[in-house]
DRENFIBA-348235 format. One record per residue (C-alpha): residue number from 1; residue in one letter; x, y, z. Coordinates in steps of 0.1 Angstrom, whole numbers, padded with zeros to 4 digits, m for minus. Example, Ala and Ser with C-alpha at 12.3 -4.5 7.8 and 13.67 -1.06 7.14 Angstrom:
REM DRENFIBA-348235
   k r     x     y     z
   1 A  0123 m0045  0078
   2 S  0137 m0011  0071
This chain:
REM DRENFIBA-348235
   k r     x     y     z
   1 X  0171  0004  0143
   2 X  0181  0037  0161
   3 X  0165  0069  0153
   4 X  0188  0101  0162
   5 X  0168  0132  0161
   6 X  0186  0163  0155
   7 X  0172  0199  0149
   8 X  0138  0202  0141
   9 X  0131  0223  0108
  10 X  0100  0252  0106
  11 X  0076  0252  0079
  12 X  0051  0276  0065
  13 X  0025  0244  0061
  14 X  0039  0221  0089
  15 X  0056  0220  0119
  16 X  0077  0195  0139
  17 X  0075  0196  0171
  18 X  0104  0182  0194
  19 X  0094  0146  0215
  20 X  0069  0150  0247
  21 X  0082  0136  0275
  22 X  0054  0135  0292
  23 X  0037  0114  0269
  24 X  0019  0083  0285
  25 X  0036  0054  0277
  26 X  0012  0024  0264
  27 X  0036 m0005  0271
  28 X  0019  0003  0305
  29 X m0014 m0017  0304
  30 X m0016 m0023  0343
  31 X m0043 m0001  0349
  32 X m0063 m0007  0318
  33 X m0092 m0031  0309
  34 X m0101 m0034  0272
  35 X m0135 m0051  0265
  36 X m0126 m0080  0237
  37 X m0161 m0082  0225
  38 X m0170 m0053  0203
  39 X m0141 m0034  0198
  40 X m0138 m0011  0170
  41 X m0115 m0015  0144
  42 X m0107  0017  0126
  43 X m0077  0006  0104
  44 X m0055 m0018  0091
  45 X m0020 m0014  0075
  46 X  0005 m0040  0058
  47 X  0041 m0032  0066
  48 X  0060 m0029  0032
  49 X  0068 m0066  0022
  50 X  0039 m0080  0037
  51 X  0054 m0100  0068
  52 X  0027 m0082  0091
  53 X  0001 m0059  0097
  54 X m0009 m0035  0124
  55 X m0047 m0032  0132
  56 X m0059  0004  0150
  57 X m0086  0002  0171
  58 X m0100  0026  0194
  59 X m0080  0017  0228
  60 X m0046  0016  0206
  61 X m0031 m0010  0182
  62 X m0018 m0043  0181
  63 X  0003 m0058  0155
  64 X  0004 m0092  0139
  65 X  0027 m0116  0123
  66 X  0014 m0135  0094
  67 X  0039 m0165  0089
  68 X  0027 m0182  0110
  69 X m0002 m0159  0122
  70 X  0003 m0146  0157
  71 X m0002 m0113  0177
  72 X  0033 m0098  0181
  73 X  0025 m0071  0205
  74 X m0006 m0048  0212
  75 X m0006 m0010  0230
  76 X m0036  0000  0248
  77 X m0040  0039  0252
  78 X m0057  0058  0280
  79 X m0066  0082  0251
  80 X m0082  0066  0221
  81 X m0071  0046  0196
  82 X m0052  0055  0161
  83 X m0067  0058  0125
  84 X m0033  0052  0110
  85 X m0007  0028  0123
  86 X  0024  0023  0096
  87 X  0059 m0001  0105
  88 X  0086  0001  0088
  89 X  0091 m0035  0079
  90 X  0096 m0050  0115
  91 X  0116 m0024  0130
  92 X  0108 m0009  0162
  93 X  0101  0024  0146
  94 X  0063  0035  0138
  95 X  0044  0060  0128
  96 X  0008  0071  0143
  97 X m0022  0093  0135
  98 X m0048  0099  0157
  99 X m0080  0089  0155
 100 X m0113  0110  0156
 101 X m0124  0105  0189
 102 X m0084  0102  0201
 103 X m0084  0131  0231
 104 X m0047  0134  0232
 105 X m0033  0127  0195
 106 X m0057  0147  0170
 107 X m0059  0136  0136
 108 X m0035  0161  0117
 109 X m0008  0154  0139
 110 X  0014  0123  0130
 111 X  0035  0107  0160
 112 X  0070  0093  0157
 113 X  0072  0065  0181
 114 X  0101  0038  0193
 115 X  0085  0011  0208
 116 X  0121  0001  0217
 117 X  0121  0032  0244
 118 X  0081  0033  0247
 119 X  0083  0069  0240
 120 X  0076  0095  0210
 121 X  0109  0107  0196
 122 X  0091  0134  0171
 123 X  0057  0149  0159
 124 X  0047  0166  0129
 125 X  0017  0190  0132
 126 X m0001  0202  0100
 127 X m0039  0222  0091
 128 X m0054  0198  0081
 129 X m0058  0158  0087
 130 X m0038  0136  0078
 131 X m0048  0111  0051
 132 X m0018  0087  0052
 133 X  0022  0084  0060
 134 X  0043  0063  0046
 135 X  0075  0055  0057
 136 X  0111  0038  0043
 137 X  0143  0040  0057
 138 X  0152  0071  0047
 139 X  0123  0089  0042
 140 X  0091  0099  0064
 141 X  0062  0109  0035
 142 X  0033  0126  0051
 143 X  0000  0124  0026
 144 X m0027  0154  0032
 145 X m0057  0160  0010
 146 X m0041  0177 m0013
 147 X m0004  0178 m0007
 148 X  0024  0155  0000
 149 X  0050  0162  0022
 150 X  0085  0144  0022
 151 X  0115  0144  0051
 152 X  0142  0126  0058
 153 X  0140  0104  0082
 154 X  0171  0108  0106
 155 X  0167  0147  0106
 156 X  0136  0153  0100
 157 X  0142  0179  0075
 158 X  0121  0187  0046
 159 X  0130  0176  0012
 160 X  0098  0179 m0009
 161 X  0065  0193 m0014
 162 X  0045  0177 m0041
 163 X  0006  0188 m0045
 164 X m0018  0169 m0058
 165 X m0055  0169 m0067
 166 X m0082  0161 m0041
 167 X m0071  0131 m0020
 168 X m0089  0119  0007
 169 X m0080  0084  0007
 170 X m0043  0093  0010
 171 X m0030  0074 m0015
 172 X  0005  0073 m0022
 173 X  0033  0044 m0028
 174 X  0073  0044 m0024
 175 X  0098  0020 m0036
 176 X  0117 m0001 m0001
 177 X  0152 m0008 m0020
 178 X  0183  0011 m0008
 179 X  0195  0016 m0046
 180 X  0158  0036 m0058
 181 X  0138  0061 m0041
 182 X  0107  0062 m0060
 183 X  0075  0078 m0051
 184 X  0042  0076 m0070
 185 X  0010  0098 m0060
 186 X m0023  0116 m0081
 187 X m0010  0141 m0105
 188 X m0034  0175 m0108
 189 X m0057  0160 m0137
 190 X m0088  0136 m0130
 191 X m0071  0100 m0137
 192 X m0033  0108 m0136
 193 X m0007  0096 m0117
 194 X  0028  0110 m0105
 195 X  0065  0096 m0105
 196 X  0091  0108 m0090
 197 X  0125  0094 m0094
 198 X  0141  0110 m0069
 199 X  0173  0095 m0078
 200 X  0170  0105 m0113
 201 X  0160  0141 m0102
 202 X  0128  0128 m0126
 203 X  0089  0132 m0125
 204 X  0070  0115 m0147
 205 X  0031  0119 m0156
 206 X  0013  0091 m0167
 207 X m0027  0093 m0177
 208 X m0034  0060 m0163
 209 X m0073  0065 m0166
 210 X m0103  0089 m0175
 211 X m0118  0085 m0139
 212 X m0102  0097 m0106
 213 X m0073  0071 m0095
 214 X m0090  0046 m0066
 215 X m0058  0028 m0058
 216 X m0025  0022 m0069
 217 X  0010  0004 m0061
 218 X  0046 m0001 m0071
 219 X  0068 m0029 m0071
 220 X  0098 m0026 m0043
 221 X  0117 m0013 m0070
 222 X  0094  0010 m0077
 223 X  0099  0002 m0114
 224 X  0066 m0009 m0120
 225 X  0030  0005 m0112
 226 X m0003 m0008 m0111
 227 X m0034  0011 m0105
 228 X m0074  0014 m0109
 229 X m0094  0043 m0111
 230 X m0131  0051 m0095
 231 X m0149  0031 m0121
 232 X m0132 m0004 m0106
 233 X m0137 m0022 m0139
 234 X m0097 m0023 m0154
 235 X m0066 m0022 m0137
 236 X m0036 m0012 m0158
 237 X  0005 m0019 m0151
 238 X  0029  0011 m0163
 239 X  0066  0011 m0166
 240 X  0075  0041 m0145
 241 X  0106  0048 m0162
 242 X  0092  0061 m0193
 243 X  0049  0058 m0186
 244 X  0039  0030 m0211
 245 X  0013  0010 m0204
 246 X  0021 m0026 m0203
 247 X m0007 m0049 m0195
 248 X m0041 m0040 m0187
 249 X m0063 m0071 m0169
 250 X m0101 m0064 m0160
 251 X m0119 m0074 m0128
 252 X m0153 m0074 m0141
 253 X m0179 m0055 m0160
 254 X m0203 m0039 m0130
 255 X m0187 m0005 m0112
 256 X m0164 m0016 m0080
 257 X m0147  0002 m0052
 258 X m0115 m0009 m0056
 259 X m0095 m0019 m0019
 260 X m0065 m0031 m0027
 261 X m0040 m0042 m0053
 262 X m0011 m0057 m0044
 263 X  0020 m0072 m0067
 264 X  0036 m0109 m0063
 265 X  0079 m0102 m0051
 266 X  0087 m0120 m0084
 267 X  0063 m0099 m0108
 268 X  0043 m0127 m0119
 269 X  0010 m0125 m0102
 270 X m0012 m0093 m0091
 271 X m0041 m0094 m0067
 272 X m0071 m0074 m0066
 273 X m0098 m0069 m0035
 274 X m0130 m0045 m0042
 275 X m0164 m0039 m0027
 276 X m0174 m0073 m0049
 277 X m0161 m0098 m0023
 278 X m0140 m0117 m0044
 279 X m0103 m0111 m0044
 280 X m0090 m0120 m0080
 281 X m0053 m0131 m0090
 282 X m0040 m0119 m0127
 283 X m0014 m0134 m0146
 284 X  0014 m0107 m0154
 285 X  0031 m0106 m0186
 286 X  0060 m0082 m0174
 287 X  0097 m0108 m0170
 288 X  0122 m0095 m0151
 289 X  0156 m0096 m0162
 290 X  0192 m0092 m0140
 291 X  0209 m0057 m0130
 292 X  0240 m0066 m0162
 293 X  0214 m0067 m0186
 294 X  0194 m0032 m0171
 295 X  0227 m0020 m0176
 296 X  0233 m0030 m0209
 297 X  0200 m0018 m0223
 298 X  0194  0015 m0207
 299 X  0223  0031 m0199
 300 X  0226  0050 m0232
 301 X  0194  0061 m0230
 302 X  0192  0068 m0192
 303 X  0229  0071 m0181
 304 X  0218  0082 m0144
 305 X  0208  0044 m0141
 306 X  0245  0039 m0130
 307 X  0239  0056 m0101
 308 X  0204  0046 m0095
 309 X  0202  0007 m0104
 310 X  0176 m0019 m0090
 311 X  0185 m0055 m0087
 312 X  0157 m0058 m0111
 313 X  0143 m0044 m0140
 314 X  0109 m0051 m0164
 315 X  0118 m0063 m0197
 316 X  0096 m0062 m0228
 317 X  0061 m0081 m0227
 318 X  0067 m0118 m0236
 319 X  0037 m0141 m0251
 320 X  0020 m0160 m0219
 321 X  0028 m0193 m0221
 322 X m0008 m0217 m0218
 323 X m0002 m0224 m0183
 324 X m0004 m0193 m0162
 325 X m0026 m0171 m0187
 326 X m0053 m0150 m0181
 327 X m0085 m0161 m0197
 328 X m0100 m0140 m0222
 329 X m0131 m0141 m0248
 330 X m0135 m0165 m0271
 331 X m0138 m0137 m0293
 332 X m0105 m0124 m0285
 333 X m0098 m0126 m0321
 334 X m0115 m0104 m0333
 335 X m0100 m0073 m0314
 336 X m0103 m0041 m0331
 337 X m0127 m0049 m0346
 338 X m0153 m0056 m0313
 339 X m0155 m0037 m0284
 340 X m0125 m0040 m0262
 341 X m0145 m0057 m0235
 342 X m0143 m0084 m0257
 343 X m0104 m0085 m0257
 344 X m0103 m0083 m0220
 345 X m0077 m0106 m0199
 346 X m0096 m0118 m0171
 347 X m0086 m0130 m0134
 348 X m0069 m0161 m0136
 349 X m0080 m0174 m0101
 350 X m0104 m0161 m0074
 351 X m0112 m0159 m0039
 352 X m0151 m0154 m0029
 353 X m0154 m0138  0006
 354 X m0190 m0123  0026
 355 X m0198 m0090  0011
 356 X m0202 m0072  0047
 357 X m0170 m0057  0049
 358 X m0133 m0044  0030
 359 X m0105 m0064  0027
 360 X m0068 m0062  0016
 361 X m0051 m0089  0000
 362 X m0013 m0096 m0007
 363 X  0010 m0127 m0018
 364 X  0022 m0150  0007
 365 X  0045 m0179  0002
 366 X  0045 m0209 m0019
 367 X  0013 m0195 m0043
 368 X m0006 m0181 m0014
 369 X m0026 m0153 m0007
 370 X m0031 m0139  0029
 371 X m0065 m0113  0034
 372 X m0072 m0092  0062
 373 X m0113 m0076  0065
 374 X m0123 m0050  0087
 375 X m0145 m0070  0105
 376 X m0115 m0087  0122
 377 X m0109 m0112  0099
 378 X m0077 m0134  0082
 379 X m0078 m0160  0058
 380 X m0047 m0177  0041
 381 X m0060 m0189  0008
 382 X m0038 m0216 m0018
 383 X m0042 m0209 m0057
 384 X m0032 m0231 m0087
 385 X m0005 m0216 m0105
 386 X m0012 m0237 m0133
 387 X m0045 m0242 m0138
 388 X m0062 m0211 m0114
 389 X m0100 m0213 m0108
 390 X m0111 m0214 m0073
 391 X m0087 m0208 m0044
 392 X m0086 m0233 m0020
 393 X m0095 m0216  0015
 394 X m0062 m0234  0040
 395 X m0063 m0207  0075
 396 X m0092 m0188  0090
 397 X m0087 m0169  0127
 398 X m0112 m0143  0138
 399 X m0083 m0120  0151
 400 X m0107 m0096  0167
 401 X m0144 m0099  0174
 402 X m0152 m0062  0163
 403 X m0183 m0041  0157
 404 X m0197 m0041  0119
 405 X m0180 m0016  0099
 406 X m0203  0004  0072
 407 X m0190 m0009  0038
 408 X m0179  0028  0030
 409 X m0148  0021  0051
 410 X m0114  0029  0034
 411 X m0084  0008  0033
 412 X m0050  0020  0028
């Protein structure tokens, strides 16, 4: 992928800044001598389908392939290391935050860089840190506490300003097909989340929960969302399209902090990690049906769909067959008339992993599940598709041999 960078645009909030030349180039390790044991991991990013994921440390980052797991590449820095390291898919084009105790990169400056030309084609420079970026494409979407910037990517131009309530955890999601541009965020209100269909020229607000929203994703369509809230108990999937809730699947009973959820490529399975150590698998009742019969269906009601069609679409909620199914209470029954705990779709298989750090989880191949922990850590894990229960543990590596993170770290 090549990168042409053109004018640089002037903001009341922001500013880009045009590339440093003088930047120090960290393909260049000959003079430097990182200490294996002990290093520190600050952070740890997927790239968007989950091929890889990029660990920051404080001397740089390294990346690492996950079928079959390998080290790609690393970059050691004279000048710290990087709180926030996000690919875009396996290109050469990343984007950079510095860490705390960075001396050269602060953290409310994010840093374009081509690893192809070991240089920094861009910056953006903002007031305050920077809680995330997320990148596709066409889009560079920068993610402060409590607003949301969006360019595009080959200018660097600003397109959007969205603000949102408090977020310090940065969270925001985008859809990676060409055909949708989709972003969801927090809305203003305690438990609300925001769509935009950029496509559509279409924001939709969905009350997702009472709490404050812990985590959330999209599918790569961006047609379907799941998210959590503070409380860590239920996790609920929306159609974005139009806000209804769809299924809602709970992790357990006890408060959690909520890590990571993460959504199968086929829309069958979702996967959960929390401050519980167990990652847990649902069984989704959400069927995907072909782009002739989106067509069919929606464009009467939604005739911009011509012009903004996925590959993919979610069809009503069919009845779970017996193999596959979440279990519930055998009291299911009587719902409405019990509490709804007691009509609750539980995880249909599980993963139990030492409670001394976070972990993210996402799908694999072939009914897999590949997590990552802050303390260094990847596992490859098998689950029955059919009958679920206990994950069979298949790949272990102790990627880095870090220092023990407090479990108040936050993952992306």
């Amino acid at each position: 992928m090549s990168l042409a960078v053109s004018t640089f645009q002037q903001s009341e909030f922001a500013s880009v800044e045009p590339p440093m030349d003088a930047m120090y180039d960290p393909s260049d390790n000959s003079n430097l001598e990182v200490d294996e044991n002990g290093i520190d991991l600050l952070s740890v990013y997927w790239n968007q389908d989950y091929s890889c994921f990029a660990a920051g440390t404080n001397h740089g980052f390294r990346i690492y392939n996950c079928d079959p797991f390998q080290e790609t590449f690393r970059r050691d820095l004279k000048s710290g290391g990087f709180g926030i390291i996000e690919m875009l898919f396996k290109s050469n084009i990343i984007a950079l935050v510095g860490g705390k105790d960075n001396t050269q990169y602060p953290p409310n400056k994010v840093i374009i860089w081509d690893d192809h030309q070991s240089r920094c084609i861009g910056e953006f420079s903002f007031r305050s840190d920077v809680r995330a970026v997320k990148l596709r494409r066409d889009r560079i979407v920068v993610v402060l506490e409590h607003k949301i910037y969006v360019y595009n990517f080959v200018e660097l131009r600003l397109l959007h300003q969205i603000e949102t309530l408090s977020n310090p955890r940065g969270l925001c999601c985008l859809s990676h097909q060409v055909n949708t541009s989709v972003l969801a965020c927090p809305g203003l209100r305690r438990g609300q989340v925001r769509v935009e269909h950029f496509g559509l020229n279409m924001t939709k607000l969905i009350n997702a929960h009472d709490s404050r929203i812990a985590c959330l994703t999209m599918t790569m369509d961006g047609l379907l969302l799941a998210t959590a809230s503070t409380k860590g108990t239920l996790i609920r999937i929306f159609n974005t399209m139009d806000g209804t809730q769809l299924q809602e699947v709970r992790r357990g009973v006890d408060r959690a902090d909520i890590y990571g959820i993460s959504l199968s490529p086929n829309v069958q399975w979702l996967a959960v990690s929390s401050d519980k150590g167990t990652v847990h698998i649902f069984s989704l009742r959400v069927r995907v049906v072909s782009e002739d019969r989106l067509a069919q269906s929606t464009v009467s009601h939604f005739p911009a769909l011509l012009h903004q069609s996925s590959s993919s679409s979610l069809d009503a909620l069919i009845p779970p067959s017996a193999a596959g199914a979440n279990p519930g209470s055998s009291l299911s029954f009587m719902k409405g008339v019990l509490p709804r705990y007691f009509s609750s779709e539980w995880s249909f298989a599980r993963f139990h992993l030492p409670e001394c750090t976070n972990y993210m989880s996402a799908f694999g191949s072939q009914n897999t599940i590949i997590i990552v922990g802050m303390d260094g850590s990847f596992y490859r894990c098998i689950f029955d598709p059919v009958n679920g229960g206990e994950m069979v543990q298949h790949e272990y590596v102790r990627f880095l041999k870090t220092k023990l993170k407090p479990r108040n770290n936050v993952l992306p």
